[in-house]
C-alpha positions as CSV (number, residue, x, y, z in Angstrom):
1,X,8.3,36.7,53.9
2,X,6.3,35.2,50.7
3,X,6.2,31.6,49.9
4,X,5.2,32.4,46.2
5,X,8.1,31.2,44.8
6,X,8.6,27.8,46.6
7,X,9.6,24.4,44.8
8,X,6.2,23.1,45.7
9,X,4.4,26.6,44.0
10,X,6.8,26.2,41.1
11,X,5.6,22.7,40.4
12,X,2.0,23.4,40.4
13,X,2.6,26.3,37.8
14,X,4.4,24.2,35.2
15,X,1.7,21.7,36.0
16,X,-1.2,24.1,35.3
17,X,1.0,25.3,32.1
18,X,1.5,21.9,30.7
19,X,-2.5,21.1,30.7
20,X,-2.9,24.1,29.1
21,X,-0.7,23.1,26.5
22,X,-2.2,20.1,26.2
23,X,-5.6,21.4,26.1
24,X,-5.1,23.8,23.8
25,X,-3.2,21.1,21.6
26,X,-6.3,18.8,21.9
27,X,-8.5,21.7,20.7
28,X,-6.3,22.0,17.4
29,X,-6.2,18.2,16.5
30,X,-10.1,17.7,17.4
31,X,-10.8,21.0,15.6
32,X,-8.5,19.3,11.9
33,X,-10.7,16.2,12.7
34,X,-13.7,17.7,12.3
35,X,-12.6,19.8,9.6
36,X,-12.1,16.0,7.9
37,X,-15.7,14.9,8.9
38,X,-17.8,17.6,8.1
39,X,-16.0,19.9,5.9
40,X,-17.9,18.4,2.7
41,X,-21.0,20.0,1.2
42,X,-19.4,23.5,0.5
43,X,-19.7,24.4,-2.8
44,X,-21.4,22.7,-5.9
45,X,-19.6,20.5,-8.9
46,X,-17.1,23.0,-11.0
47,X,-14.6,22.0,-13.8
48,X,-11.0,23.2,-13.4
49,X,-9.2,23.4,-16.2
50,X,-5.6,22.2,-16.0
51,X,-2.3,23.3,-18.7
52,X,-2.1,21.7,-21.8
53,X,0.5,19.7,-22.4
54,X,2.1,19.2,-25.8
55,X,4.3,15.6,-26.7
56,X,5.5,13.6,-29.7
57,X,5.4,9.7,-30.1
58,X,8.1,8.4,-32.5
59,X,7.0,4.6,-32.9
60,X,6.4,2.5,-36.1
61,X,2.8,2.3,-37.3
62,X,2.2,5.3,-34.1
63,X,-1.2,6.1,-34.9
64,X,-2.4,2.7,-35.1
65,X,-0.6,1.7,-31.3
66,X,-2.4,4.9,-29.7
67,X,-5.6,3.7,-30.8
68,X,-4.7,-0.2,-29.5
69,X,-3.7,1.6,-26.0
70,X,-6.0,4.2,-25.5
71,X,-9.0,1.8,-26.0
72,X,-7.6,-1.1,-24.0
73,X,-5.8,0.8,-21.3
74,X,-4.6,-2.4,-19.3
75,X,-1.1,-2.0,-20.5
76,X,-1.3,1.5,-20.3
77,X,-2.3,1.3,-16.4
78,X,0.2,-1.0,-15.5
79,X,3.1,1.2,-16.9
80,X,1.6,4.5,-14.9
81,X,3.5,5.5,-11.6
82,X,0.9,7.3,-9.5
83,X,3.0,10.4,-7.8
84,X,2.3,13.0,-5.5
85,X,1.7,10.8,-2.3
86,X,3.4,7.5,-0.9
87,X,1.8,4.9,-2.9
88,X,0.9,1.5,-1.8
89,X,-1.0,-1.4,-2.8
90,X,-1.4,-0.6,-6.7
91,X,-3.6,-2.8,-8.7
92,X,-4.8,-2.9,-12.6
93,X,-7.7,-5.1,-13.9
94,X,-8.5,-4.4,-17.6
95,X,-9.3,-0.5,-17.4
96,X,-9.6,-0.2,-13.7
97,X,-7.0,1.2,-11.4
98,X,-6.1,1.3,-7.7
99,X,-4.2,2.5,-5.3
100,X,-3.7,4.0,-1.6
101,X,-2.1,7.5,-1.4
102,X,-0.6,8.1,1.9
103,X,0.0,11.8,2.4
104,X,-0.6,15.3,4.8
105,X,-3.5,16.1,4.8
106,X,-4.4,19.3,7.3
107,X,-0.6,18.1,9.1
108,X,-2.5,14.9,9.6
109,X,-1.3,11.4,7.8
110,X,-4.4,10.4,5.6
111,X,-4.5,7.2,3.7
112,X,-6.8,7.7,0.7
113,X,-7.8,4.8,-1.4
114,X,-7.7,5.6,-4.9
115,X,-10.2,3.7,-7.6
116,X,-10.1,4.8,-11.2
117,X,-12.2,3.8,-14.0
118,X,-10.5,4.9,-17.5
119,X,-13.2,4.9,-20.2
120,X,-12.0,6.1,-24.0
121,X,-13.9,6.6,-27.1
122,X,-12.6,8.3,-30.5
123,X,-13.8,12.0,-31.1
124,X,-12.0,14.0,-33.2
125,X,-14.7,17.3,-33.2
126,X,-11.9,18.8,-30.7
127,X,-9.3,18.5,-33.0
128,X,-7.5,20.5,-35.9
129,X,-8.2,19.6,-39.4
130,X,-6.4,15.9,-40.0
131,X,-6.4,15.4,-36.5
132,X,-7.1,12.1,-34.8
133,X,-8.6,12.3,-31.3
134,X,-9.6,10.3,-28.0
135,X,-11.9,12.1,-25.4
136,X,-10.6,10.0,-22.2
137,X,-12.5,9.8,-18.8
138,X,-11.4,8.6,-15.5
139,X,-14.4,8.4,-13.0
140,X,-13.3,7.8,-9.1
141,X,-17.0,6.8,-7.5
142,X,-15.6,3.5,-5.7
143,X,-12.6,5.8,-4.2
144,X,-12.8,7.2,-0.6
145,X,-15.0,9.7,0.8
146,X,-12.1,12.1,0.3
147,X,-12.2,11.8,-3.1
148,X,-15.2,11.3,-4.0
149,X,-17.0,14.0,-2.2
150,X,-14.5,16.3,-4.0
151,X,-13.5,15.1,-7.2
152,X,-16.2,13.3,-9.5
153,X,-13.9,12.4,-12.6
154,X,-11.1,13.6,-14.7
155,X,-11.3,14.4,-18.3
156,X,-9.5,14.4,-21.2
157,X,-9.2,15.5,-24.6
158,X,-6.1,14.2,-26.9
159,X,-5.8,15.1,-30.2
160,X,-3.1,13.5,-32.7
161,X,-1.4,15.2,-35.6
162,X,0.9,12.7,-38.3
163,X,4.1,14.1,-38.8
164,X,4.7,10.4,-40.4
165,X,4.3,6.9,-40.9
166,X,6.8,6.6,-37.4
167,X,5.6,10.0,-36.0
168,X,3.3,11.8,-34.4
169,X,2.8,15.3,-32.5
170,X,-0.2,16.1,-30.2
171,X,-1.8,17.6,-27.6
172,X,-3.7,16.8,-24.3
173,X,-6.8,19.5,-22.9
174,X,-7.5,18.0,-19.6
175,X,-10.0,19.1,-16.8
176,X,-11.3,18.0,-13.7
177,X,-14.6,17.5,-12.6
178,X,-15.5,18.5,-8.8
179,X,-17.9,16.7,-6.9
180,X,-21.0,17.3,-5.9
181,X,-20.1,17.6,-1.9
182,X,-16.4,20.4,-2.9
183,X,-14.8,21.5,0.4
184,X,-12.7,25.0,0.0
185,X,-11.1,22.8,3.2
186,X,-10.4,19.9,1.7
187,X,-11.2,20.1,-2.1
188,X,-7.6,21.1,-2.9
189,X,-6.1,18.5,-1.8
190,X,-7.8,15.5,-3.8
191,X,-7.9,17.8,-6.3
192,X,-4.5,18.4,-6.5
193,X,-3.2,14.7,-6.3
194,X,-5.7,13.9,-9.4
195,X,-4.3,16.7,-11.1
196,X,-0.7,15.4,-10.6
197,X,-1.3,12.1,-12.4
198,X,-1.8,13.7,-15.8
199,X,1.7,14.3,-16.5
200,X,2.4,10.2,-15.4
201,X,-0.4,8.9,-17.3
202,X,0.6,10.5,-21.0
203,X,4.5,9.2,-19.9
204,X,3.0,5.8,-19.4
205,X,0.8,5.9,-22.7
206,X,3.9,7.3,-24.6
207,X,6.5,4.4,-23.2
208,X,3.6,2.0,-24.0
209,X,3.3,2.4,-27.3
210,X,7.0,3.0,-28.3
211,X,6.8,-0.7,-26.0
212,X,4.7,-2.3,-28.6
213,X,5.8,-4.1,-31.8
């Protein structure tokens, strides 16, 4: 009679089975791992062009206020409530922002450190006729590899339009700038949680300036 199917043979099949799993499951998290090393150096720097978004300002003396925040951003920076990720550790020091972004990166928790550097000057050559306009960069070379690798800055065109002394309509052309080292792996992702503080950042400008007296 066969002994095939004896406790002991039983055993040593769900012990061959369960290092196969884990094998196999090793494989998969040392394979993501190396996907996080190595995956840089893809494809060169690109701009991607984001949605333009319209908004209105109603504040006293409105055009005067965007040009006090825009160009000294501190207040600005302070009001902005990064999104997209579980942020920690925020800081602001004049025009320079930072932050860590916790989220899932290739089903693996990633911490990214964040560090922007918001630079403004007035250009209003992208603008309408009797438009006022900012062109607004925030650079990210003291972030994390992450980052860096795939996202060299964001950019930003806002251009103003007085309805009235207390009002204002406008519109914001934003883009990002990829790094030099863009992963198809892992591009999207820092790409994606840059692209996901525009929206924040013209809320924050918006309730700083109705802030101001």
């Amino acid at each position: 009679m066969s002994k095939n199917n004896t406790p002991l043979s039983k055993i040593l099949i769900r012990m061959i089975s369960n290092r196969k799993r884990a094998l196999i499951l090793f494989m998969k998290k040392l394979m993501i791992i190396t996907l996080l090393t190595i995956a840089p150096s893809v494809f060169a720097k690109e701009s991607i062009t984001l949605s333009p978004i319209n908004f209105q300002i109603n504040a006293v003396d409105a055009l005067s206020k965007v040009e006090q925040t825009v160009l000294y951003p501190e207040g600005l920076l302070k009001r902005f409530q990064p999104v997209g990720a579980k942020i920690s550790n925020k800081k602001v020091s004049q025009n320079v922002i930072s932050f860590v972004a916790t989220k899932s990166v290739l089903f693996i928790s990633k911490s990214l450190y964040v560090n922007g550097i918001l630079d403004s000057v007035e250009d209003s050559k992208s603008c309408l006729k009797d438009g006022v306009g900012y062109k607004i960069k925030m650079s990210f070379d003291a972030s994390d590899d992450l980052v860096t690798n795939n996202v060299e800055e964001l950019q930003a065109t806002i251009c103003l339009y007085p309805q009235s002394d207390s009002k204002l309509v406008g519109n914001v052309q934003s883009k990002i700038v990829t790094g030099n080292n863009y992963s198809k792996v892992l591009g999207p992702t820092a790409v994606n949680l840059i692209k996901e503080q525009v929206s924040p950042l013209l809320n924050a400008l918006t309730e700083e300036i109705k802030s101001l007296k």
